[in-house]
C-alpha positions as CSV (number, residue, x, y, z in Angstrom):
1,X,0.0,0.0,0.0
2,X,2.9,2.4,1.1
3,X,4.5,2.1,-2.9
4,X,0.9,2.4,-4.1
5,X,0.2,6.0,-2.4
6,X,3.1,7.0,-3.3
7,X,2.9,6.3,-7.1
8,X,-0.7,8.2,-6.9
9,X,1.0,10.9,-4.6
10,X,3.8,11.3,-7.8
11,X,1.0,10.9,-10.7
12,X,-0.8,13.6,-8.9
13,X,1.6,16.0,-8.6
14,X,2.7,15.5,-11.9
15,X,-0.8,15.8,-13.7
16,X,-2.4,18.4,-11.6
17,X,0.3,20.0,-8.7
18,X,3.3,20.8,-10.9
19,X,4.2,24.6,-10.4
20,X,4.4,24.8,-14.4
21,X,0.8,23.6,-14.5
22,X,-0.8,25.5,-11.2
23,X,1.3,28.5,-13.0
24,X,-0.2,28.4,-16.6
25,X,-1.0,31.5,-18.3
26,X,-2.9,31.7,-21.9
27,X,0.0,34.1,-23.5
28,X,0.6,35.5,-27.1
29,X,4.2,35.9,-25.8
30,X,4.9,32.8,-23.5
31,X,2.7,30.3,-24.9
32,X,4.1,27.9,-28.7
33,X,1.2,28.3,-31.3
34,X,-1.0,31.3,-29.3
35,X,-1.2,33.6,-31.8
36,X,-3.8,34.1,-34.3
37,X,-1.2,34.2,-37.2
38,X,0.1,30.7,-36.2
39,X,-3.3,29.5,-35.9
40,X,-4.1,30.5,-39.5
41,X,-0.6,29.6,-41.2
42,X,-0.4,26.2,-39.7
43,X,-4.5,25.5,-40.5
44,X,-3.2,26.5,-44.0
45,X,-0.2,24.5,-44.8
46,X,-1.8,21.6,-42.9
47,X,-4.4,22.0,-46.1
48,X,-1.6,23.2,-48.9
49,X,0.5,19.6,-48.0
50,X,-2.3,17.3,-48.3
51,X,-3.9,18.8,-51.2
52,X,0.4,19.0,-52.9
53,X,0.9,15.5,-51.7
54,X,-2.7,13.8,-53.0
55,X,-1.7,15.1,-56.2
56,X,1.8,14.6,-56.4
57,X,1.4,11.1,-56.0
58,X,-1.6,10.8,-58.0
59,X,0.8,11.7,-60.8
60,X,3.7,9.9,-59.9
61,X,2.2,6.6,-59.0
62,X,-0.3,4.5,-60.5
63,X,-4.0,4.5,-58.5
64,X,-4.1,1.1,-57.1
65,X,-0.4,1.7,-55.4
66,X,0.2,3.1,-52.2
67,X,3.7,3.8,-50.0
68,X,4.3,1.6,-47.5
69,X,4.6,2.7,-44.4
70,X,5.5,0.0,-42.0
71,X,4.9,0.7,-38.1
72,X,4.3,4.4,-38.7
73,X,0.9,4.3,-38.2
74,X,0.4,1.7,-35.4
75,X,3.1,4.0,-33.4
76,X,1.3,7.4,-34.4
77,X,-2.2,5.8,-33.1
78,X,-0.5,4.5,-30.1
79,X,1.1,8.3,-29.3
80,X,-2.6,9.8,-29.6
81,X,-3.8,7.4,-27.6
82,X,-1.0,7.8,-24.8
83,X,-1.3,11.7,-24.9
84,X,-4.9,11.5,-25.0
85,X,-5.1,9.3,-21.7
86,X,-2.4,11.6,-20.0
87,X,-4.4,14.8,-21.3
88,X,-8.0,13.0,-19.6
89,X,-6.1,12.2,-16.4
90,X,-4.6,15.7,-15.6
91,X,-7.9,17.4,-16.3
92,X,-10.0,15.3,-14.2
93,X,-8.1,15.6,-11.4
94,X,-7.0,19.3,-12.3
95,X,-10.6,20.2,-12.2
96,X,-11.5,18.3,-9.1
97,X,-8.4,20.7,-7.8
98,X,-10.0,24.0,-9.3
99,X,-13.5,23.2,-8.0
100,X,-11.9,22.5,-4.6
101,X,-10.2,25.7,-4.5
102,X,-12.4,28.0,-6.0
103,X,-15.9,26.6,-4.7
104,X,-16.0,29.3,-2.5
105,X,-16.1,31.6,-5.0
106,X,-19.4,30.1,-6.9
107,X,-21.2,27.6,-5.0
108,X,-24.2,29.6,-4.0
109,X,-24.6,30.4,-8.1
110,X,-23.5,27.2,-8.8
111,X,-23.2,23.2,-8.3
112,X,-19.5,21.6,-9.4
113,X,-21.3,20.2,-12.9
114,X,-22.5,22.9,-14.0
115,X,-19.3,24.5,-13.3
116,X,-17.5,22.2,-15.4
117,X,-20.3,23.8,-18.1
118,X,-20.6,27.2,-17.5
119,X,-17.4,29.3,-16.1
120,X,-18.6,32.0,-13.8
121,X,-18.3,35.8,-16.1
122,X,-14.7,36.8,-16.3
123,X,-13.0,34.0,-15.9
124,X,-9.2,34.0,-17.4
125,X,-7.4,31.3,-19.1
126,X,-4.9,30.2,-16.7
127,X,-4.3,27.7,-13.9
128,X,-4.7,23.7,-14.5
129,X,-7.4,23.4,-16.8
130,X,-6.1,25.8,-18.9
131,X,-2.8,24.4,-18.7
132,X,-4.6,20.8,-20.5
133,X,-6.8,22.8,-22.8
134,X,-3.1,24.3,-23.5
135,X,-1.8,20.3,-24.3
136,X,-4.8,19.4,-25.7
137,X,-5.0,22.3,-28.8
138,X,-1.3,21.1,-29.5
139,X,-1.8,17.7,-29.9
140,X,-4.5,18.8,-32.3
141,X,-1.5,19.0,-34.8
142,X,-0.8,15.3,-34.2
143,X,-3.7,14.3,-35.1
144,X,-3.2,16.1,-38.7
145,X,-0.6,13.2,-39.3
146,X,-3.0,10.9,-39.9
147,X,-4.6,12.5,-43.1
148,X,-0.7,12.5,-44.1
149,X,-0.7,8.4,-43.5
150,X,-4.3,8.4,-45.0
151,X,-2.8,9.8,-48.3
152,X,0.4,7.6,-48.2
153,X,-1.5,4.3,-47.3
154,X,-5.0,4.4,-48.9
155,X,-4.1,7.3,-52.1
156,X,-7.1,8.8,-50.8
157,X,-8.0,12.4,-49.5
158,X,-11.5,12.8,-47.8
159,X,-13.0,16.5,-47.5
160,X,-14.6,15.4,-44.1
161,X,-11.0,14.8,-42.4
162,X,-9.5,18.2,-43.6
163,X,-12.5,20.0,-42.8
164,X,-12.8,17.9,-39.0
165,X,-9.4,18.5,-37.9
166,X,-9.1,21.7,-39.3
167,X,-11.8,23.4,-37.5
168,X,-11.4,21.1,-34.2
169,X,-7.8,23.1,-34.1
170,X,-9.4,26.4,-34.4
171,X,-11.8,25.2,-31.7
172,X,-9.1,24.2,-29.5
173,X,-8.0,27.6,-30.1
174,X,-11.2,29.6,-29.5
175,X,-11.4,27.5,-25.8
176,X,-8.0,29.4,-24.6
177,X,-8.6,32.8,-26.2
178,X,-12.0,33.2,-24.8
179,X,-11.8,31.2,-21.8
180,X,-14.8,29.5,-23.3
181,X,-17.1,27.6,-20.9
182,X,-17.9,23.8,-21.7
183,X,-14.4,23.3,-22.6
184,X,-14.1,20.8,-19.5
185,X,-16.3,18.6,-20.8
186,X,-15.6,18.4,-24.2
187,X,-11.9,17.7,-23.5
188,X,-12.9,15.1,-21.0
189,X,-15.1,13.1,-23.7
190,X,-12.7,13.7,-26.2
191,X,-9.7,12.4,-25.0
192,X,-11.7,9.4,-23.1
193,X,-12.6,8.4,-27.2
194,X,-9.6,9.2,-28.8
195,X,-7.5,6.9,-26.1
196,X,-10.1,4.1,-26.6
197,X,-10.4,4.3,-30.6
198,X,-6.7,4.8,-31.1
199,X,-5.6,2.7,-28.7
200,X,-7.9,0.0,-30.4
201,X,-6.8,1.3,-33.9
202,X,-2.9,0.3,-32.4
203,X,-4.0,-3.2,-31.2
204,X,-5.6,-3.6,-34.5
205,X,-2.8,-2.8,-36.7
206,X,-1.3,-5.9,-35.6
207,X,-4.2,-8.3,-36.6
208,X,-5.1,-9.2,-40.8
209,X,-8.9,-8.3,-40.2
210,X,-8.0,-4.5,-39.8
211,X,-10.2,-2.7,-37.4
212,X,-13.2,-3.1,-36.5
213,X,-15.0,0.0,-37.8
214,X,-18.8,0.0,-36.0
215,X,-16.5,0.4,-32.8
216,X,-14.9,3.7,-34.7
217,X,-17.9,5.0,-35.4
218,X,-19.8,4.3,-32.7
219,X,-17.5,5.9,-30.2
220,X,-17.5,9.3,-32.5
221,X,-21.5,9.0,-32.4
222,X,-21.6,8.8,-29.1
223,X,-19.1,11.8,-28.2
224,X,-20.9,13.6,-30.9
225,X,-23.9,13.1,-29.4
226,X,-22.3,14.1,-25.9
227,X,-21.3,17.0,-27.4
228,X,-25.0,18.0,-28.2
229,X,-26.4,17.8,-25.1
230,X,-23.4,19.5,-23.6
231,X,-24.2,22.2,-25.5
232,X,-27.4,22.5,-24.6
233,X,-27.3,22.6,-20.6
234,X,-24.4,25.5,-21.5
235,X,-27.4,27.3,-23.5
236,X,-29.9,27.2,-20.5
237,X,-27.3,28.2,-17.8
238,X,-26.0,30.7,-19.8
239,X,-30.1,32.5,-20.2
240,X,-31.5,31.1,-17.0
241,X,-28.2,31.1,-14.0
242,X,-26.8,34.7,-14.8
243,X,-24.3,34.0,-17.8
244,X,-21.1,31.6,-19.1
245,X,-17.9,33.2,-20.1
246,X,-16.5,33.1,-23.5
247,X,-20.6,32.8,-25.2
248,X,-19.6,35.0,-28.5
249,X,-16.5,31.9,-28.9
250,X,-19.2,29.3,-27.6
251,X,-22.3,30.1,-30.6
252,X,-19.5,30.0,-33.1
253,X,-18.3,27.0,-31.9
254,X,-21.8,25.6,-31.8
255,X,-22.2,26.9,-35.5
256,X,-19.1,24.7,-36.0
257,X,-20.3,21.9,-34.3
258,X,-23.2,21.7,-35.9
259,X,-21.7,21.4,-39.2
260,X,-19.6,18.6,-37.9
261,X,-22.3,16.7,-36.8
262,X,-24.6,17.1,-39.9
263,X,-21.3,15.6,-42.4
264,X,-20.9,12.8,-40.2
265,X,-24.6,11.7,-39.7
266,X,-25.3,12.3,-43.5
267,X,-22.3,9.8,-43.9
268,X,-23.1,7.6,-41.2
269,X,-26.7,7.0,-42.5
270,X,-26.2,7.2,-45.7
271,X,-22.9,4.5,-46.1
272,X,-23.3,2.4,-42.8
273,X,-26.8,2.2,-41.9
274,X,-27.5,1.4,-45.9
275,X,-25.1,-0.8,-45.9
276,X,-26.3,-2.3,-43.4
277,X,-29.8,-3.2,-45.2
278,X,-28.1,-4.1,-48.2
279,X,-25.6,-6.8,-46.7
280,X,-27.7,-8.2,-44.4
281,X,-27.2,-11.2,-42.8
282,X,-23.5,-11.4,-44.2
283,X,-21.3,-13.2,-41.5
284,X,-18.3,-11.8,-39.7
285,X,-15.5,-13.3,-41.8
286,X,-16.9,-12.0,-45.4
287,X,-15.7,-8.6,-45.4
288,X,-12.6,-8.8,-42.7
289,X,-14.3,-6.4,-40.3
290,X,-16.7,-5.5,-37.3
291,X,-19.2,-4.0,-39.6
292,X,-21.3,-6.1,-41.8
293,X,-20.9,-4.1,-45.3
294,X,-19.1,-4.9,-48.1
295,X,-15.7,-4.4,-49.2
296,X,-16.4,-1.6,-51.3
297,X,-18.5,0.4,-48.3
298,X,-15.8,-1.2,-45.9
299,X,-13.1,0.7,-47.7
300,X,-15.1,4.4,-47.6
301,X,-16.0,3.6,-44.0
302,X,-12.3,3.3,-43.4
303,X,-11.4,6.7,-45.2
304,X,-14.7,8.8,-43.5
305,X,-13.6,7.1,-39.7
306,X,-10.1,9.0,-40.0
């Protein structure tokens, strides 16, 4: 028991307690990647290279060939799934920290959920949870490897991943600037997916059926759809409890979301849930995957789940 406290005494004090963490100030001038300039260049090239490379190699190589790649993208889905759990750990118990310490502050306006929702008016971006908002809008730019993989690998390039990770960095963005409110929560659900699908995604790199895509999808339904009601309980605090901080960022961000949501569930409904009725009653081994469409909706399911 003694060497069990005292790993969770370390993991704590790492994750929430560090003086670099309890420290952290949103800055233009102390803070990689906080200016809008960045934000917009990087959001750019990340577009400029995928487009170059899609069509570089659509000339250079025939259709049907792709680059190999080797253990690149097992070890880039096992990375996102490490920082993502790291990045859900340190928030939960950063904002178990904040609420402790600044419940006095809010609790007669307030309960601890609804904090997590709706930051009281004027609240700044620094401190803990700021500090993980700070890690998670950085790893944002990991996750724009995988369109680079996705291009390499399959010799495909899907408007729905440029326009998804492209506006989730912006989001990520929009969070610090603002101080937005619901941010919490989001990065919470988030990062609990992303270390569940790409840990899976890692596992299943090393198996010949590939992954198992009604998983994928399922688990980016389901944070979509937390997302959604999240958004709503920030609505009705913010017009019914006295206000949320950052609501200008937060109805863009909505806006944003929105459009998010209606691209995947046109896809989702329209490839796997047809799919679905078509190949009904197919058995498990038939098409090499969880799902039970065939190979040629297998293959778009795998480009739309990245």
């Amino acid at each position: 028991m003694g060497k069990a406290s005292t790993v969770i005494h370390t993991l704590t004090f790492y994750l929430s307690e560090h003086p670099s963490i309890v420290g952290f100030r949103w800055s233009h001038a102390l803070c990689w990647g906080s200016t809008w300039s960045f934000l917009f260049s990087s959001i750019v090239v990340y577009i400029v290279i995928s487009l170059f490379l899609h069509l570089f190699l659509a000339l250079l190589l025939r259709r049907a060939r792709s680059v190999p790649l080797g253990p690149l993208p097992a070890l880039h889905s096992l990375s996102i799934s490490v920082v993502s759990a790291t990045i859900f750990a340190g928030l939960l118990l950063s904002a178990a920290s904040e609420i402790k310490e600044t419940r006095w502050f809010w609790r007669r306006s307030k309960t601890p959920f609804q904090w997590l929702l709706c930051f009281p008016l004027g609240t700044r971006p620094s401190g803990r949870v700021f500090f993980w908002s700070y890690v998670f809008y950085l790893s944002r730019f990991l996750h724009m490897l995988r369109t680079i993989f996705v291009i390499l690998g399959r010799r495909k390039l899907v408007f729905f991943q440029l326009f998804y990770h492209s506006i989730s960095t912006f989001m990520s963005f929009l969070w610090l600037e603002f101080s937005q409110s619901f941010q919490v929560l989001a990065i919470l659900f988030t990062t609990l997916a992303y270390s569940v699908i790409y840990g899976y995604r890692f596992w299943r790199a090393f198996d010949s059926r590939g992954e198992c895509l009604s998983l994928v999808l399922n688990c980016q339904m389901v944070l979509l759809g937390c997302n959604l009601v999240c958004h709503v309980g920030v609505f009705l605090l913010h017009y019914f409890r006295g206000g949320c901080n950052g609501i200008g960022a937060w109805v863009f961000n909505s806006v944003l979301n929105g459009a998010i949501l209606l691209l995947f569930l046109n896809f989702y409904v329209k490839v796997y849930l047809g799919g679905k009725r078509r190949k009904k009653g197919m058995v498990l081994g038939e098409t090499h995957s969880c799902s039970v469409l065939g190979p040629a909706d297998t293959n778009q399911l795998k480009l739309k789940s990245n």
